[in-house]
mmCIF file of the N, C-alpha and C atoms, coordinates in Angstrom:
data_MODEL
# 
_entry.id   MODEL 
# 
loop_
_atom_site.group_PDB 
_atom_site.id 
_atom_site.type_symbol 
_atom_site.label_atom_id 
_atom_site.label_alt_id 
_atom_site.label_comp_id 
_atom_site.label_asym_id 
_atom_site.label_entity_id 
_atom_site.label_seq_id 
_atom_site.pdbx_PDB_ins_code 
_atom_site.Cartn_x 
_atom_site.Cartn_y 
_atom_site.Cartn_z 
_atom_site.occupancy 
_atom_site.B_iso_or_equiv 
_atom_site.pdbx_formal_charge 
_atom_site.auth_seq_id 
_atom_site.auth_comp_id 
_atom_site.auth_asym_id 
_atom_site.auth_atom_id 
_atom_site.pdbx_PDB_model_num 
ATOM 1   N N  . UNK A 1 1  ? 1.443   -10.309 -16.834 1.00 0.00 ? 1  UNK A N  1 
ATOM 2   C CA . UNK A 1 1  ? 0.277   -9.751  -16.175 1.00 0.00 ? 1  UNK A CA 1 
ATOM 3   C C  . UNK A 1 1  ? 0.414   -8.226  -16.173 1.00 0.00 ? 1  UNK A C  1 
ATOM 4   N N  . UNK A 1 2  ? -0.905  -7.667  -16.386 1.00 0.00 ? 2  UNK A N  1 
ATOM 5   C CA . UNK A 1 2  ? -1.113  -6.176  -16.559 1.00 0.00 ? 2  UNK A CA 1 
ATOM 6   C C  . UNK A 1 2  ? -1.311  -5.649  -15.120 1.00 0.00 ? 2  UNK A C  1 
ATOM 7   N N  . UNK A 1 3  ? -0.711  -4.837  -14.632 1.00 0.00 ? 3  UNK A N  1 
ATOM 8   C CA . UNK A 1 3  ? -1.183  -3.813  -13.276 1.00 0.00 ? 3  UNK A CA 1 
ATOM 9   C C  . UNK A 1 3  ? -2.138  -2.671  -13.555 1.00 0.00 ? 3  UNK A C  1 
ATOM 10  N N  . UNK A 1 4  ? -3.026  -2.290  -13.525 1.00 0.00 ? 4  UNK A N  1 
ATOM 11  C CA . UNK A 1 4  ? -4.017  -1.300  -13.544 1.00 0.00 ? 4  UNK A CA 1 
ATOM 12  C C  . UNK A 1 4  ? -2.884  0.005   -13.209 1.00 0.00 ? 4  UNK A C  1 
ATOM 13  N N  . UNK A 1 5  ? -2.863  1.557   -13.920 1.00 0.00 ? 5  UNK A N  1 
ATOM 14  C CA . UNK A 1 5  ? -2.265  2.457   -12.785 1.00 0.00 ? 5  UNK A CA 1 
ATOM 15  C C  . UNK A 1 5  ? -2.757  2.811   -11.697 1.00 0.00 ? 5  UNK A C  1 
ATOM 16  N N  . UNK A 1 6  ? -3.727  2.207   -11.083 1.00 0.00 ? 6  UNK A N  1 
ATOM 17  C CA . UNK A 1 6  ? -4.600  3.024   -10.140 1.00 0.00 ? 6  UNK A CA 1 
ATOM 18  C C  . UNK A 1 6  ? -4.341  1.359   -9.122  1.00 0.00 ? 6  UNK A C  1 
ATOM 19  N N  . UNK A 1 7  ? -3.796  0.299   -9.075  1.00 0.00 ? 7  UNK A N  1 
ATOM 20  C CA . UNK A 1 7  ? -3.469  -0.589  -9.061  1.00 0.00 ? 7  UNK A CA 1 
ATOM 21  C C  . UNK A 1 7  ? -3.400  -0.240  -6.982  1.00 0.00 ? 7  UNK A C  1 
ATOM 22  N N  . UNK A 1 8  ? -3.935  -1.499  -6.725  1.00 0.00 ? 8  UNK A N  1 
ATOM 23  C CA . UNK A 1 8  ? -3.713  -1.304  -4.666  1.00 0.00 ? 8  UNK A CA 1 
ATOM 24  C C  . UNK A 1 8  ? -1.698  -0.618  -4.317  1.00 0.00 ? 8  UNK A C  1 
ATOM 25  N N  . UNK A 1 9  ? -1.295  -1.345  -4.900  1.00 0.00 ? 9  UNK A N  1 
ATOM 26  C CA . UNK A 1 9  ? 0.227   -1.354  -5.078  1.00 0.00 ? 9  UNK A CA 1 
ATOM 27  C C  . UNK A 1 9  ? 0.348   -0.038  -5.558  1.00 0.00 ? 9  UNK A C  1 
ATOM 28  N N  . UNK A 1 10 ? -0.091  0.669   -6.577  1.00 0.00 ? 10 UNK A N  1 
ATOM 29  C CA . UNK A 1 10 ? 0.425   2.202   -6.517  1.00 0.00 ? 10 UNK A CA 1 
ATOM 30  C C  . UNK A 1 10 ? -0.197  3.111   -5.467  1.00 0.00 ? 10 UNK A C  1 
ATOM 31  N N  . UNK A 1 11 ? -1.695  2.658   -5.193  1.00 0.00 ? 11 UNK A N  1 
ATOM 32  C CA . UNK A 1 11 ? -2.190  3.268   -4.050  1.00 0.00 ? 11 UNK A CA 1 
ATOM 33  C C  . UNK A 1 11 ? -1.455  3.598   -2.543  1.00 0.00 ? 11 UNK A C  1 
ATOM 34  N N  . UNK A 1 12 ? -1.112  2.333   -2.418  1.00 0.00 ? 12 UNK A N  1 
ATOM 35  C CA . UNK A 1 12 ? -0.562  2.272   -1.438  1.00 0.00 ? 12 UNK A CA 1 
ATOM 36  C C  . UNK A 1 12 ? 0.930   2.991   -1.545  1.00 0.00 ? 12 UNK A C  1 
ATOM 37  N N  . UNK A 1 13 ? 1.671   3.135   -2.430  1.00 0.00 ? 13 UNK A N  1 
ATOM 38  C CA . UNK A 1 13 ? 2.872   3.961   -2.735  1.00 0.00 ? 13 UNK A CA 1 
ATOM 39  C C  . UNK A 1 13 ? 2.573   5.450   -2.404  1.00 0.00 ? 13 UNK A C  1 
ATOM 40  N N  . UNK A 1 14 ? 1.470   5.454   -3.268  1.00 0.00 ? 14 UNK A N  1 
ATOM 41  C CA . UNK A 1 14 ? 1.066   7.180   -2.967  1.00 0.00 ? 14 UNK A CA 1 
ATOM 42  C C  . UNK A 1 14 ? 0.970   7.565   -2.225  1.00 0.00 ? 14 UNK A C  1 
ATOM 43  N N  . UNK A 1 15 ? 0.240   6.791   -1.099  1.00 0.00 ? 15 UNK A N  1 
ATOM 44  C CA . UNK A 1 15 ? -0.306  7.448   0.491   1.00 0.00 ? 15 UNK A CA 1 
ATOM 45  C C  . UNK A 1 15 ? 1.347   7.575   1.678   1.00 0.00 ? 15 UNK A C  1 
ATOM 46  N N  . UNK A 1 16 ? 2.016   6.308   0.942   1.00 0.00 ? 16 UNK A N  1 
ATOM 47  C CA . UNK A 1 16 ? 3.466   6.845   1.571   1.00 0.00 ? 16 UNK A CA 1 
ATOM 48  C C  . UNK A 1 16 ? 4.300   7.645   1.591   1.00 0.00 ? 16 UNK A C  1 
ATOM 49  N N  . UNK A 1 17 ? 4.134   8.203   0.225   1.00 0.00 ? 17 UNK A N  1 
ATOM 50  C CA . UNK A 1 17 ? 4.842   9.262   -0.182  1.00 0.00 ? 17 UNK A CA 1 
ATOM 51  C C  . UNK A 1 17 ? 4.187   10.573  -0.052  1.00 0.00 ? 17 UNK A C  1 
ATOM 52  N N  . UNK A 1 18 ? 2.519   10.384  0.731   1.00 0.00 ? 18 UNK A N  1 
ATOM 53  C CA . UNK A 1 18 ? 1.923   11.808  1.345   1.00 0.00 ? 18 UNK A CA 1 
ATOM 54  C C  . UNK A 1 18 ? 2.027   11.625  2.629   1.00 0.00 ? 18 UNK A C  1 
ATOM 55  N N  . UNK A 1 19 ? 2.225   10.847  3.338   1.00 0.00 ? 19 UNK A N  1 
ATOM 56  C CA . UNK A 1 19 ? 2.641   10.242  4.830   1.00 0.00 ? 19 UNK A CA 1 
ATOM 57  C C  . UNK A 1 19 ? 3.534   11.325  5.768   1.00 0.00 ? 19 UNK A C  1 
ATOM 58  N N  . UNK A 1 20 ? 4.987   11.285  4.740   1.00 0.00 ? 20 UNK A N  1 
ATOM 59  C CA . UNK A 1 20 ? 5.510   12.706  5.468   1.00 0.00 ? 20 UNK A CA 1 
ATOM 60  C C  . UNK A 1 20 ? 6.693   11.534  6.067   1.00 0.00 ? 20 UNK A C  1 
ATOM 61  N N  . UNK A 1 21 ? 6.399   10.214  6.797   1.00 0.00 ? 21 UNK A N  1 
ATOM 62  C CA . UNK A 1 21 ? 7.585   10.101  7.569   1.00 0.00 ? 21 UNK A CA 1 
ATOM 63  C C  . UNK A 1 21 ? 8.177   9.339   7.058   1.00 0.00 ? 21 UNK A C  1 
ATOM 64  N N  . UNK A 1 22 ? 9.831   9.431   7.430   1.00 0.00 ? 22 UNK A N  1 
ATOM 65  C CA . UNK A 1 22 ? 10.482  8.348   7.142   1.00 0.00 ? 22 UNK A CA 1 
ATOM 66  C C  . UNK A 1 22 ? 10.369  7.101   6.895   1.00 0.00 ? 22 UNK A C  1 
ATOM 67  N N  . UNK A 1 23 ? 10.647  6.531   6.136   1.00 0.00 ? 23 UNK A N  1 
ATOM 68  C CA . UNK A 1 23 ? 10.439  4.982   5.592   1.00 0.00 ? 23 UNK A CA 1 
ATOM 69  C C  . UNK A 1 23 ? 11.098  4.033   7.151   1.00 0.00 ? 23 UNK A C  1 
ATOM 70  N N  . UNK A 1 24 ? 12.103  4.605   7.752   1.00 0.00 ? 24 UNK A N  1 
ATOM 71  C CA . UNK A 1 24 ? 12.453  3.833   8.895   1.00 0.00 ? 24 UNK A CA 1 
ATOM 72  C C  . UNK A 1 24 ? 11.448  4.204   10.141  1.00 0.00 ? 24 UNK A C  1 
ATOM 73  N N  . UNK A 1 25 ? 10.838  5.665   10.436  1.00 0.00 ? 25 UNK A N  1 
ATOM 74  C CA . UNK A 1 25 ? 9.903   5.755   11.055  1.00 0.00 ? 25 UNK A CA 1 
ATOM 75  C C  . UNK A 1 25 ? 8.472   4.845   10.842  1.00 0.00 ? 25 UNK A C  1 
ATOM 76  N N  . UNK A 1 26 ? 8.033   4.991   9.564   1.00 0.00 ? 26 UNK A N  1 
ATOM 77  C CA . UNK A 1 26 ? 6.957   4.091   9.112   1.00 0.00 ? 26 UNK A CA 1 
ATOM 78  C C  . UNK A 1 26 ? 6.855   2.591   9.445   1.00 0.00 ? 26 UNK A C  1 
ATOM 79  N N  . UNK A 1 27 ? 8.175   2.310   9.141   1.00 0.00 ? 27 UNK A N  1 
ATOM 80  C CA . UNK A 1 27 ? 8.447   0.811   9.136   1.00 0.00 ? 27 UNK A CA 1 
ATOM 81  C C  . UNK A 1 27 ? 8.411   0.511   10.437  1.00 0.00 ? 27 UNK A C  1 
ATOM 82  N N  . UNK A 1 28 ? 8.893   1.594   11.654  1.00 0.00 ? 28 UNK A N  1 
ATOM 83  C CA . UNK A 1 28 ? 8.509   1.015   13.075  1.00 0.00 ? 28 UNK A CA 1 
ATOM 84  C C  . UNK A 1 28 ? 7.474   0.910   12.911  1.00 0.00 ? 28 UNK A C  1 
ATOM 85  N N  . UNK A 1 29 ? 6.744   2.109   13.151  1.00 0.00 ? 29 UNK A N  1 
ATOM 86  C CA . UNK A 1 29 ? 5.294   1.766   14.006  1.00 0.00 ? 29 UNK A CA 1 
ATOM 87  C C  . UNK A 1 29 ? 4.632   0.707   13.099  1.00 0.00 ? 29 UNK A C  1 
ATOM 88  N N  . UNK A 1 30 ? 4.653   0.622   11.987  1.00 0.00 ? 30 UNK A N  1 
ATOM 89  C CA . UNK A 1 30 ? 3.768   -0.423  11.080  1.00 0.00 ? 30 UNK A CA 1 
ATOM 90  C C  . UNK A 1 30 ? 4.286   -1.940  11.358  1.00 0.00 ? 30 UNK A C  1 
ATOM 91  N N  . UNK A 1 31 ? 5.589   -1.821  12.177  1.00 0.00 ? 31 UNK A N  1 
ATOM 92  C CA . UNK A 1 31 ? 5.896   -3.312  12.756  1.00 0.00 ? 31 UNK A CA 1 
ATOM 93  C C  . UNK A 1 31 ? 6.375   -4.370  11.381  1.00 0.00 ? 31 UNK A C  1 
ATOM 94  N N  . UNK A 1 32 ? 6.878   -3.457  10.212  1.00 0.00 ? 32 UNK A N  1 
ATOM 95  C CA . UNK A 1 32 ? 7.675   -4.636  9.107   1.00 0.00 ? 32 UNK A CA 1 
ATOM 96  C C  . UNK A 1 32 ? 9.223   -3.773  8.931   1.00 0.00 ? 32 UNK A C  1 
ATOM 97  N N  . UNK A 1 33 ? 9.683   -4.725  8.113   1.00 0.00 ? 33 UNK A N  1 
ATOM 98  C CA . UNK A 1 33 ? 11.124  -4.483  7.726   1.00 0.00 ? 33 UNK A CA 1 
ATOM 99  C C  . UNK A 1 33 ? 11.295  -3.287  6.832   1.00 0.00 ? 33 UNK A C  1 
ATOM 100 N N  . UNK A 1 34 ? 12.097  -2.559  7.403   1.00 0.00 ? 34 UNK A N  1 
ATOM 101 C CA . UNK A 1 34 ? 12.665  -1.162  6.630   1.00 0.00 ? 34 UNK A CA 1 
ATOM 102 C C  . UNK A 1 34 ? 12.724  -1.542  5.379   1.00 0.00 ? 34 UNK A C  1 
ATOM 103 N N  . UNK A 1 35 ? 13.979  -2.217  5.225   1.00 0.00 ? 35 UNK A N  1 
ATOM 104 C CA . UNK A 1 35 ? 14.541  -2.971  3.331   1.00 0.00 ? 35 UNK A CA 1 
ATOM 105 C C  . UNK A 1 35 ? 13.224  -3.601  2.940   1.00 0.00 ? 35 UNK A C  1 
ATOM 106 N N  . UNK A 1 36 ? 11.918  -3.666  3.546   1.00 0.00 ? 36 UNK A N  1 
ATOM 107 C CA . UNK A 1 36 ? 10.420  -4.729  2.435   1.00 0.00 ? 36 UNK A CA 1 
ATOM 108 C C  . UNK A 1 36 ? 9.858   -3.202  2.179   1.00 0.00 ? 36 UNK A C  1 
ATOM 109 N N  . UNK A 1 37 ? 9.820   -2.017  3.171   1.00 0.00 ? 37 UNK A N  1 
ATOM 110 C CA . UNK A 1 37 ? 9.408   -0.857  2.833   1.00 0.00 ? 37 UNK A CA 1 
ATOM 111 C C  . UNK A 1 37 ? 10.071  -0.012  1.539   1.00 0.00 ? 37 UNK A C  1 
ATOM 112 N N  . UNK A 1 38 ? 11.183  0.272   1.941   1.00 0.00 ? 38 UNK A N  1 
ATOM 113 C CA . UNK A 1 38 ? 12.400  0.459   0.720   1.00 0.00 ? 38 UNK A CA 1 
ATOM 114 C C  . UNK A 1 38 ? 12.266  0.209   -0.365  1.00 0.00 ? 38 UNK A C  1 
ATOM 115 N N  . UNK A 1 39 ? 12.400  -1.105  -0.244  1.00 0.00 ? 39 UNK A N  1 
ATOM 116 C CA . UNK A 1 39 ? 12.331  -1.828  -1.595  1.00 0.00 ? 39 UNK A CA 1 
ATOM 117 C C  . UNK A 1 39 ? 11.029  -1.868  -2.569  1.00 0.00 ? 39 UNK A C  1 
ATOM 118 N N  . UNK A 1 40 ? 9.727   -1.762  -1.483  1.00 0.00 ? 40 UNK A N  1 
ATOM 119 C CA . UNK A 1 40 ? 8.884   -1.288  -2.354  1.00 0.00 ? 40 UNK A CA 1 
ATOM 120 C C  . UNK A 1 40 ? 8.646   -0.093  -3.123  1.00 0.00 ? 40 UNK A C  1 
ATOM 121 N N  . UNK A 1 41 ? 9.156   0.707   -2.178  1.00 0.00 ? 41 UNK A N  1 
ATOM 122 C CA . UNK A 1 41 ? 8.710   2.010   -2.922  1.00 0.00 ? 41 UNK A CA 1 
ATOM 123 C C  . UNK A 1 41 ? 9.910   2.386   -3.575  1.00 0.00 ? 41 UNK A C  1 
ATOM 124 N N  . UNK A 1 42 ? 11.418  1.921   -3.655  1.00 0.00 ? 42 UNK A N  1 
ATOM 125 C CA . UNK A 1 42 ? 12.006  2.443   -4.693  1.00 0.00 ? 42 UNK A CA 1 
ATOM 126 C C  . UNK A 1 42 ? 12.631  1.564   -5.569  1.00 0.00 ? 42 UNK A C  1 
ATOM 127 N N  . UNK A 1 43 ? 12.633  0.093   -5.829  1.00 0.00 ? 43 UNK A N  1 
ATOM 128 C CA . UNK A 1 43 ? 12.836  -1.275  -6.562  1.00 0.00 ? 43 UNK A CA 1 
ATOM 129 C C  . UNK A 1 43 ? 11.476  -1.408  -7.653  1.00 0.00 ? 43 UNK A C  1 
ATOM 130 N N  . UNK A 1 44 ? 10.232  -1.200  -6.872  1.00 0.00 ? 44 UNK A N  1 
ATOM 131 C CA . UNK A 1 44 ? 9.334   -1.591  -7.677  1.00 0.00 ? 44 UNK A CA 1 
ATOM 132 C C  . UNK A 1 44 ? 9.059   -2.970  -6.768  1.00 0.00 ? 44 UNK A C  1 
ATOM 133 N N  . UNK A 1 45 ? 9.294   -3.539  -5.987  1.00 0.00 ? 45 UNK A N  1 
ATOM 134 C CA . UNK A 1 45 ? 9.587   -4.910  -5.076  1.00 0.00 ? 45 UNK A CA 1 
ATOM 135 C C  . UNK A 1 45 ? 7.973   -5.241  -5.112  1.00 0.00 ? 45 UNK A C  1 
ATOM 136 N N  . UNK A 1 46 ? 7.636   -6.368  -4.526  1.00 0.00 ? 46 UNK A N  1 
ATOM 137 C CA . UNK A 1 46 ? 6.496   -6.646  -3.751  1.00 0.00 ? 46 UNK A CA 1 
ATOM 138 C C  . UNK A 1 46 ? 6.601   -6.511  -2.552  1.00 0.00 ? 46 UNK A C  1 
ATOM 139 N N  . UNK A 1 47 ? 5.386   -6.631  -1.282  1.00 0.00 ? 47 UNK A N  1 
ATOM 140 C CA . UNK A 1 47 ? 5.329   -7.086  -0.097  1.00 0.00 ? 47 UNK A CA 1 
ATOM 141 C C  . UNK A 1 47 ? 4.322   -7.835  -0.002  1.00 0.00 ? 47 UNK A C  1 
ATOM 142 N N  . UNK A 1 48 ? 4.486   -8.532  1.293   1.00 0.00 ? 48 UNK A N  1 
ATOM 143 C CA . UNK A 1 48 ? 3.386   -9.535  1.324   1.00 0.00 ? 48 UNK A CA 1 
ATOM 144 C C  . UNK A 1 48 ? 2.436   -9.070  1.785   1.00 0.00 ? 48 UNK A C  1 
ATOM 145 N N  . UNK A 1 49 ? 0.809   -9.437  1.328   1.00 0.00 ? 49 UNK A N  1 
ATOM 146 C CA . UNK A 1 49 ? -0.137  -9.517  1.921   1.00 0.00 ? 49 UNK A CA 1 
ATOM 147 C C  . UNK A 1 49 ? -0.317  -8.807  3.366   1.00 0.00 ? 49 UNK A C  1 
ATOM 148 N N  . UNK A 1 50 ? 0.376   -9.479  4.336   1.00 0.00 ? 50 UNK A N  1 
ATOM 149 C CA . UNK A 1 50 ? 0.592   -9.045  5.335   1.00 0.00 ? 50 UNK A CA 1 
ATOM 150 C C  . UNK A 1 50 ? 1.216   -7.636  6.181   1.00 0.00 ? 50 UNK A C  1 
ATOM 151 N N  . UNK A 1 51 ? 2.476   -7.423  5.374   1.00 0.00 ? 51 UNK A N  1 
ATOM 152 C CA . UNK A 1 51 ? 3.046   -6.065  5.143   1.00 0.00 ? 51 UNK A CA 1 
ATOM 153 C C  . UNK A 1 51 ? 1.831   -5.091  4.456   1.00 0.00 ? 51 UNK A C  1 
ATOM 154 N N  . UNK A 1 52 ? 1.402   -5.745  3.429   1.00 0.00 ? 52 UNK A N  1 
ATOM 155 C CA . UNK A 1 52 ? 0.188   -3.955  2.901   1.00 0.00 ? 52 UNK A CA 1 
ATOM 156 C C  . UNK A 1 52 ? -0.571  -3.797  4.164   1.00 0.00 ? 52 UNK A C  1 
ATOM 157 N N  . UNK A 1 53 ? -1.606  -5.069  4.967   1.00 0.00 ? 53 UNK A N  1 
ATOM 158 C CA . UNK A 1 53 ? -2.551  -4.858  5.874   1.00 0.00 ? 53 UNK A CA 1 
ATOM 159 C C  . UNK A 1 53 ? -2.046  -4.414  6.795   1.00 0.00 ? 53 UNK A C  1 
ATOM 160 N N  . UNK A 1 54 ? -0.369  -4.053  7.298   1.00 0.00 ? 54 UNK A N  1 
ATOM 161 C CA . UNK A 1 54 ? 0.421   -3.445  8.471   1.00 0.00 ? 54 UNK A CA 1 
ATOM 162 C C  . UNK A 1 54 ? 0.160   -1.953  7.819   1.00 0.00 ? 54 UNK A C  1 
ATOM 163 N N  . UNK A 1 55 ? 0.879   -1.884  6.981   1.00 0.00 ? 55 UNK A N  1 
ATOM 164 C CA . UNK A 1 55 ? 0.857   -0.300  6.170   1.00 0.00 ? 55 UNK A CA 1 
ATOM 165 C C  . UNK A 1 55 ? -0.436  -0.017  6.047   1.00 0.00 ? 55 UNK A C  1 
ATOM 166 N N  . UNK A 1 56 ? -1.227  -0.239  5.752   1.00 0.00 ? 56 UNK A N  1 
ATOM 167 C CA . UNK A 1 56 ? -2.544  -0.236  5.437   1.00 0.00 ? 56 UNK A CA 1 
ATOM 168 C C  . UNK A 1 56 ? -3.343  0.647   6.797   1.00 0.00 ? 56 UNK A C  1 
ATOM 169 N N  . UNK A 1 57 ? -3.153  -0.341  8.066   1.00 0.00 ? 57 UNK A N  1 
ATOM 170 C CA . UNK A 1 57 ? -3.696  0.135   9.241   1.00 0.00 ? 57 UNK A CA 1 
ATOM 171 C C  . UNK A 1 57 ? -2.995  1.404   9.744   1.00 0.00 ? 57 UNK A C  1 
ATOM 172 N N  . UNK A 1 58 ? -1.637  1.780   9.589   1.00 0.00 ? 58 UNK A N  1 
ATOM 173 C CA . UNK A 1 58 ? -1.156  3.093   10.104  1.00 0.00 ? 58 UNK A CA 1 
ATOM 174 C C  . UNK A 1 58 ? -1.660  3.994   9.390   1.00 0.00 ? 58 UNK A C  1 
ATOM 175 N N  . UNK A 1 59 ? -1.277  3.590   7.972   1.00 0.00 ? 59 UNK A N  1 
ATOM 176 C CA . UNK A 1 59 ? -1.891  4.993   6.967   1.00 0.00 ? 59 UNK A CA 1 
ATOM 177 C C  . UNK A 1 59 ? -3.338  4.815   7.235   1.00 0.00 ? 59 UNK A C  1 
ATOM 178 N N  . UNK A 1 60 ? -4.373  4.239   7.729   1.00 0.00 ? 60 UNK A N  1 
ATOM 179 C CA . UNK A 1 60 ? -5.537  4.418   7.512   1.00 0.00 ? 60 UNK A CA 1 
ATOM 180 C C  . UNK A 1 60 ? -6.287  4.451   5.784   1.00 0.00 ? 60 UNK A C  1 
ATOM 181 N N  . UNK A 1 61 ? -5.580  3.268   5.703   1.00 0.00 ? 61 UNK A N  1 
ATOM 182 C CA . UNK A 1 61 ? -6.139  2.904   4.002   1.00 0.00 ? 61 UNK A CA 1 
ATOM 183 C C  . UNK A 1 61 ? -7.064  1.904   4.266   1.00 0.00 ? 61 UNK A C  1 
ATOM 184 N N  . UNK A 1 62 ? -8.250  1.862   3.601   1.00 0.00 ? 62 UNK A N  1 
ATOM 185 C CA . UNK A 1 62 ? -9.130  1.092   3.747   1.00 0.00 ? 62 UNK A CA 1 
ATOM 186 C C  . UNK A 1 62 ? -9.432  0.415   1.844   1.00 0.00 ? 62 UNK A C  1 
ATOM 187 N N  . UNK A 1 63 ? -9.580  -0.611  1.961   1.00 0.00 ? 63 UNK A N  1 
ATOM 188 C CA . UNK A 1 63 ? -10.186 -1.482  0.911   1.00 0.00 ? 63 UNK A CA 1 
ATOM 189 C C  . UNK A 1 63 ? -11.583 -0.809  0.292   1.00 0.00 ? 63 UNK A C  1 
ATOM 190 N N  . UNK A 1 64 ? -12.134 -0.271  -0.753  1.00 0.00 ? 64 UNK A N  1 
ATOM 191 C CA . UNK A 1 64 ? -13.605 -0.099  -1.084  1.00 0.00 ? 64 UNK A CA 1 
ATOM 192 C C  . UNK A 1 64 ? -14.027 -0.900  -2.437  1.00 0.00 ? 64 UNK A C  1 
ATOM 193 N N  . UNK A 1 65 ? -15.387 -1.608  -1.918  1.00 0.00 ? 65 UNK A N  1 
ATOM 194 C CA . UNK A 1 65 ? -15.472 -2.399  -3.420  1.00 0.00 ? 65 UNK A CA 1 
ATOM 195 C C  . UNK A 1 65 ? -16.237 -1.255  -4.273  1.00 0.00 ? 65 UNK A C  1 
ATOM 196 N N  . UNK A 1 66 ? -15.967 -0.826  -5.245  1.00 0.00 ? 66 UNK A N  1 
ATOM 197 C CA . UNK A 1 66 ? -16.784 0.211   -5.897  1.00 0.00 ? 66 UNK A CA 1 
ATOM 198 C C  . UNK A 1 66 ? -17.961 -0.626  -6.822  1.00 0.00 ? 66 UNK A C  1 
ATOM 199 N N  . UNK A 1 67 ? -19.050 -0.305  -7.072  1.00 0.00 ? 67 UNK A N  1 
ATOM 200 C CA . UNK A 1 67 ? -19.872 -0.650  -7.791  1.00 0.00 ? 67 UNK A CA 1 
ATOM 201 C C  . UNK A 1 67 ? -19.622 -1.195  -9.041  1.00 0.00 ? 67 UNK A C  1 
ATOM 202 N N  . UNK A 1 68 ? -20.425 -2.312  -9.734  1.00 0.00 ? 68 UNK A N  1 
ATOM 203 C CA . UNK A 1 68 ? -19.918 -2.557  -10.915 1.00 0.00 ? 68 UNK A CA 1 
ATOM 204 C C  . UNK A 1 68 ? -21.059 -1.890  -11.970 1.00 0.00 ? 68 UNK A C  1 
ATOM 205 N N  . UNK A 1 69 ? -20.863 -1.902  -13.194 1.00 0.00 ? 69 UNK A N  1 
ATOM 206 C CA . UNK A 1 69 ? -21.515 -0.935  -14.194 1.00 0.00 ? 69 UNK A CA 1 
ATOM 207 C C  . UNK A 1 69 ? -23.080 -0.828  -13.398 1.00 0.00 ? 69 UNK A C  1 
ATOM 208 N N  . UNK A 1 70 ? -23.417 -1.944  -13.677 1.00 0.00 ? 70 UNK A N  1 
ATOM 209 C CA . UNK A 1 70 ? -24.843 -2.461  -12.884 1.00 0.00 ? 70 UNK A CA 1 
ATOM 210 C C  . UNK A 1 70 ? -25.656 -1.869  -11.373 1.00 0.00 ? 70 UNK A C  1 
ATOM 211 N N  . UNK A 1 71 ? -24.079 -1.093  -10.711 1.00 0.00 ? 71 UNK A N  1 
ATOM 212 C CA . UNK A 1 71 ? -24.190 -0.602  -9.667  1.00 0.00 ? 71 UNK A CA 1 
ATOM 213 C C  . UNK A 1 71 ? -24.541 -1.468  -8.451  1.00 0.00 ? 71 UNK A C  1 
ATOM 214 N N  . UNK A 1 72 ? -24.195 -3.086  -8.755  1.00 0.00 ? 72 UNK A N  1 
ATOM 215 C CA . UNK A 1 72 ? -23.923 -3.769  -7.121  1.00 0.00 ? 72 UNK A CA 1 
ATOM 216 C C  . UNK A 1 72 ? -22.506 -3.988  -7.387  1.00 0.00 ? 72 UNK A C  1 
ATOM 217 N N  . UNK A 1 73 ? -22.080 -4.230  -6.480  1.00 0.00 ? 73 UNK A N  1 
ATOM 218 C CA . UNK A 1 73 ? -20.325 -4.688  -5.859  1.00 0.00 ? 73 UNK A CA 1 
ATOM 219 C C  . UNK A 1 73 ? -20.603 -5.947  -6.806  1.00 0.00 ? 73 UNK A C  1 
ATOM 220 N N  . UNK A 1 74 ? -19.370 -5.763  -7.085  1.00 0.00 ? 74 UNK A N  1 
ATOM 221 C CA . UNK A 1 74 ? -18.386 -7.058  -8.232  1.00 0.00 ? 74 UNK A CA 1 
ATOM 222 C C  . UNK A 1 74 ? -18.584 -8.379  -7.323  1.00 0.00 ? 74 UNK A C  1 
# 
């Protein structure tokens, strides 16, 4: 399977690495495991579902469906 570079999974890398705080700071307040944080951003790892929508809500990342050619949502 192909990952897009613009892929939720690099998105979400990026905004951590403009975040500023510690991966053990982050990992508190976002309420998951340091080593699932870690490991994502320097293994290449997955997290679950659940872990992005934790990370997700601190960083203030939101989901957008962008238009398809046609210009309605996919």
């Amino acid at each position: 399977m192909t990952i897009a570079m613009d892929s939720l999974s690099d998105q979400l890398r990026e905004r951590i690495r403009r975040d500023g705080r510690s991966f053990s700071e982050l990992a508190r307040v976002a309420g998951v495991h340091k080593a699932s944080l870690s490991g994502f951003m320097t293994s290449g790892r997955t997290i679950t579902l659940e872990t992005a929508d934790r990370l997700a809500a601190v960083l203030k990342v939101r989901l957008a469906d962008e238009p398809a050619p046609n210009g309605r949502p996919h």
